[in-house]
N, C-alpha and C positions, 0 to 999 in steps of 0.2 A: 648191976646194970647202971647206966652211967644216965645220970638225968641233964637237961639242959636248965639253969636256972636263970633267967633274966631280972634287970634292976630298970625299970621302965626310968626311974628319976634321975638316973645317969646316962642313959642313951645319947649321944648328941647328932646321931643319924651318921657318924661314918660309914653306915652300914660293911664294915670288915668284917661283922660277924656271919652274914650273907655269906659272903668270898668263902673264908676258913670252912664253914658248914659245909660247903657244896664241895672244896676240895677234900674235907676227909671222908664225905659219905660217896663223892662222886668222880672222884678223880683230877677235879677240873673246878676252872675257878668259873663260874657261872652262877651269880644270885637265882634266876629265874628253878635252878634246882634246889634251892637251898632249903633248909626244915623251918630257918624263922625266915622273918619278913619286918620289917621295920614301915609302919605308914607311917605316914608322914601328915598333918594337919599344917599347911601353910599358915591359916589365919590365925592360929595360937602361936605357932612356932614350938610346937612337938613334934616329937619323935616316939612311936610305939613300939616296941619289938614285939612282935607277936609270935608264939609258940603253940603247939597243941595243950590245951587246955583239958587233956583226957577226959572229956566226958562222960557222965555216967551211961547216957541214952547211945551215946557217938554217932550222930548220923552219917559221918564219912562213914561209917561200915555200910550202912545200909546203900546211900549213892555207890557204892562199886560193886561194877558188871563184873570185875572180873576176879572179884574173892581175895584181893591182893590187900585187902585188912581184916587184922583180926583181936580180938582184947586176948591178952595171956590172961589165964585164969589165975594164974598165983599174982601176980601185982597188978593186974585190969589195966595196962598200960596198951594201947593202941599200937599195934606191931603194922608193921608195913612189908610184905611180903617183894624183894626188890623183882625176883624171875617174875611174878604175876603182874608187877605194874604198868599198864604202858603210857603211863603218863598223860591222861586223858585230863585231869583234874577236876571231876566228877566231886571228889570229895571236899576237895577247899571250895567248891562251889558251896555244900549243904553243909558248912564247917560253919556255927554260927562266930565262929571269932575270923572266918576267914584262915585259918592256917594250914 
């Protein structure tokens, strides 16, 4: 299984890693599908990349109507079921990192 590893102290907000994410999970070059998310703090002048943070509790499972996540039991990694999703984003709502 291929994990996503980010380095928050190197980020400088090009956010290309937006782009590339969305092109290889989706086809198509669109941030707004993309698995990370880079915020942005103007008044420090950071850049965050933010990822799932696999939590132990995972509320995104709980916030989806339509059963489109699930934790694999052998690595408790939060799977994303693509045919079930319809992109409501129900879960990056009750995502406490937002992701």
């Amino acid at each position: 299984m291929n994990v996503l590893v980010t380095y928050p102290e190197r980020c400088v907000g090009c956010r290309i890693c937006e782009q590339w994410c969305s092109w290889k999970h989706e086809g198509q070059v669109n941030p707004t599908k993309s698995r990370i998310r880079v915020h942005r703090v103007h008044s420090k002048y950071l850049n965050i990349p933010v990822t799932c943070m696999q939590c132990s509790k995972s509320p995104c499972i709980a916030a989806c109507r339509e059963g489109a996540l699930r934790k694999d039991s052998a690595t408790g990694a939060v799977i994303v079921d693509e045919e079930k999703c319809i992109g409501c984003r129900r879960c990056v709502r009750a995502c406490p990192y937002g992701a």
